[in-house]
Phi, psi and omega in degrees: 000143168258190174268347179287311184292003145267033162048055156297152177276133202292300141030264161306346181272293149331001199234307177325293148034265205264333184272342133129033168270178205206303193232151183268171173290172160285344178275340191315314212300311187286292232284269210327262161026285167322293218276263203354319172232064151078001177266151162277162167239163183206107164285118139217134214224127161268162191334147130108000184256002168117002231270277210319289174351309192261017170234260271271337185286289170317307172349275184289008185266306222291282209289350193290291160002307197261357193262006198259303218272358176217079192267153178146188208266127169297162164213195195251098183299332187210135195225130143266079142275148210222159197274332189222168188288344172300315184299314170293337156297319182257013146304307188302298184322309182295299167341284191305307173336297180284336190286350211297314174282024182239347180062130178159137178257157163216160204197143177236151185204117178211144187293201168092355181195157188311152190258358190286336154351310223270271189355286152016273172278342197274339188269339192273351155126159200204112195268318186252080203273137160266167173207180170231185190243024179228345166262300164001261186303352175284329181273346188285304162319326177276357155091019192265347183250164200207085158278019204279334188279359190293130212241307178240138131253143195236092163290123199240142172063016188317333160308317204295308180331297192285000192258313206264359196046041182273006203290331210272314229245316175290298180309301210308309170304337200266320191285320153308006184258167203294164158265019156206116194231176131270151167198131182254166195227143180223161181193112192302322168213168196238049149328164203286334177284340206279293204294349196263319204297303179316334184303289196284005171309291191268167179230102164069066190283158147292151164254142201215112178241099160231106149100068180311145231266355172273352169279180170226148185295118192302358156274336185279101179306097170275142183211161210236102180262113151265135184212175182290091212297024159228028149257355183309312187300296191319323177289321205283332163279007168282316171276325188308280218321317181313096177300337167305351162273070160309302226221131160230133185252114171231128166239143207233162175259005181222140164297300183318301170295001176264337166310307225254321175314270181333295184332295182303322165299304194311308181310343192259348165104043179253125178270125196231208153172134205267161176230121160202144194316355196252015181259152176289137183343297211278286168340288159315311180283017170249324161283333170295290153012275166334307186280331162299284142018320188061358176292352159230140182288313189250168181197113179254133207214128163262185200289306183321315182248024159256334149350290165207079135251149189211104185242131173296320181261015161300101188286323190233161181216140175244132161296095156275320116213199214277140165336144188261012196213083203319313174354303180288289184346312104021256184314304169290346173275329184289355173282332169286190175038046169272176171033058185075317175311150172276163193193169195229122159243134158254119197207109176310113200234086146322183174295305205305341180252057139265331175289332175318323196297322205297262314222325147301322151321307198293309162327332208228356184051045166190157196250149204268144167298124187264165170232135194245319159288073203232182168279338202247029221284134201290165176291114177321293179348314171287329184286295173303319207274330178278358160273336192272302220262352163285305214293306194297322185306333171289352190265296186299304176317316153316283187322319177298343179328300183271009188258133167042253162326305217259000165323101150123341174347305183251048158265043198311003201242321177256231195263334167285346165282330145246000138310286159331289209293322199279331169317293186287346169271316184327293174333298179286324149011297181269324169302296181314316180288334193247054161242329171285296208306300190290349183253025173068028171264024195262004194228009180283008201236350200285000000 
């Protein structure tokens, strides 16, 4: 299929083009056909399928249409919210890309800098709001946005959304909007709050599912180290040598260790430079920059402010270390091998992140290839007791099979085994979150 059978307005078909898309993914494919005509949705997609595309395209076909069929003062027709300003910056972009031949104005507005720019641009008229939600409601209270003309809305990231604590910030905003509206909801993954939020959203949605978040993409190469978590830095300047490692994604589970990571690579002459919710608005966009650019080789990241990122020619994503919430894993890996291409993840598992591994073997049905031959390799021992005590628990999980609850347990390959598994990570989840939420991490993003 092309994007011409999906009866795109040739405009947007010329601008796709020039960007060199040709076929759509599979969710553009299911999802546009919907929004064209006018249903709401519920997206659920993990990184890296193509998801902006497939809102932000219909998006600019339904209005450049009403704008030929309707002259008069813009107002603002269409709202993206979205959880962080990177991610909202390169949404806003994507409008532009597909929009250049549509004359439609857009505008990205995120906290962290002065608002008078945006304020501005907002009077001078706005067809496309991208947002973040804390500067949002800071300008919808100072009265400068007038959502009464809205025609579409989009929630982007609703997990990420529950994670970072905006779900409270998000109600507020849904009560200013007209009640008839469209609206899609995309969401990577569906905890039990993320399906009650979507309740109150859509009216009768199509469901749009591609590529449920617990597999990973099969361009995507995996590999396993055990090492020693005060070798880590040495393995990790151990793999950078490799010059074929153009481009890197490293990830820490802290900002501080995202700190302490870059520094020590600078020191080691590899050029690097950390992203995290505690760096300033200007700051983060200048390391991104940098890192597309290629003028910096490495981008030390934690999850909250790697979200979104989406660099095309990223070859590696390294796990420095491993998620404490198999999900993410996922959501990070998935920043490599997109829109088909290949990629290499790599992830650094110490004794103390081995229950992590487990819980990811069981999430992905599958077990990451270890490479053993490296300089810095953890003490066998540790590695044999933690293959004995995987074996015996599939053995006990087995015996456990038919009773009741726990049936099917010791199945990683099939489907109730991953439900279950995606059950207890959500569980844990809910924890991670209201450990972000009490330590004040709901506002480094807004």
């Amino acid at each position: 299929m092309t994007f011409e059978d999906l009866n795109i307005i040739e405009p947007i078909l010329k601008a796709l083009k020039t960007e060199g898309y040709i076929q759509p993914t599979p969710i553009q494919e299911r999802a546009i056909p919907i929004v064209l005509e006018r249903k709401d949705l519920l997206g659920c997609a993990q990184t890296g399928t193509g998801k902006t595309a497939a809102f932000a395209i219909p998006i600019l076909q339904i209005l450049a249409k009403e704008r030929d069929a309707e002259r008069g003062p813009r107002a603002i027709k269409a709202l993206i919210l979205t959880p962080t300003r990177e991610l909202a910056i390169q949404i806003e972009e994507s409008f532009t890309a597909y929009g250049k031949h549509l004359g439609l104005k857009h505008l990205v507005i995120f906290g962290g800098v002065g608002q008078t720019p945006q304020v501005d641009k907002l009077r001078a008229g706005v067809d496309i709001l991208v947002a973040t939600p804390g500067r949002l409601l800071d300008l919808i209270n100072q009265k400068y946005i007038n959502l009464h003309h809205l025609k579409l809305f989009v929630l982007d990231e609703a997990d990420r959304m529950l994670d970072m604590g905006f779900v409270h910030d998000v109600k507020k905003i849904i009560t200013k909007l007209p009640t008839k509206r469209q609206s899609l909801f995309f969401s990577a993954t569906m905890p039990l709050e993320i399906q009650r939020l979507a309740d109150t959203i859509l009216d009768n949605p199509r469901q749009v599912e591609v590529t449920p978040v617990s597999s990973t993409a099969d361009t995507i190469q995996q590999e396993l180290y055990y090492v020693e978590k005060g070798n880590k830095r040495s393995l990790l300047n151990h793999i950078l040598k490799d010059e074929k490692i153009r481009m890197a994604l490293v990830f820490t589970r802290t900002k501080h260790g995202a700190d302490r990571v870059a520094k020590e690579l600078n020191k080691a002459g590899v050029t690097a430079e950390a992203i995290h919710g505690n760096k300033s608005q200007n700051a983060r966009q200048r390391a991104l920059t940098n890192f597309k650019s290629k003028e910096t080789r490495v981008l030390v990241a934690t999850d909250i402010a790697a979200r979104g990122i989406d660099v095309d020619e990223l070859t590696h994503v390294i796990n420095f270390e491993m998620p404490n919430i198999p999900e993410t894993y996922v959501h990070r890996i998935g920043r490599t091998g997109r829109a088909g291409a290949s990629g290499i993840a790599l992830s650094f598992c110490d004794e103390e992140e081995m229950e992590y591994l487990k819980d990811i073997h069981k999430l992905i049905a599958k077990t990451i290839p270890v490479i053993g031959d490296h300089p810095f390799p953890m003490d066998n021992s540790t590695i044999v007791r933690y293959q004995l005590s995987q074996q015996k628990q599939a053995g006990n999980d087995k015996r456990q099979g038919p009773r009741g609850n726990h049936r099917g347990s010791g199945k990683s390959h099939n489907g109730s085994q991953r439900s279950a598994t995606t059950q207890s990570g959500n569980q844990r989840a809910e924890k991670a979150r209201a450990g972000q939420h009490r330590s004040g991490g709901r506002r480094s993003d807004r």
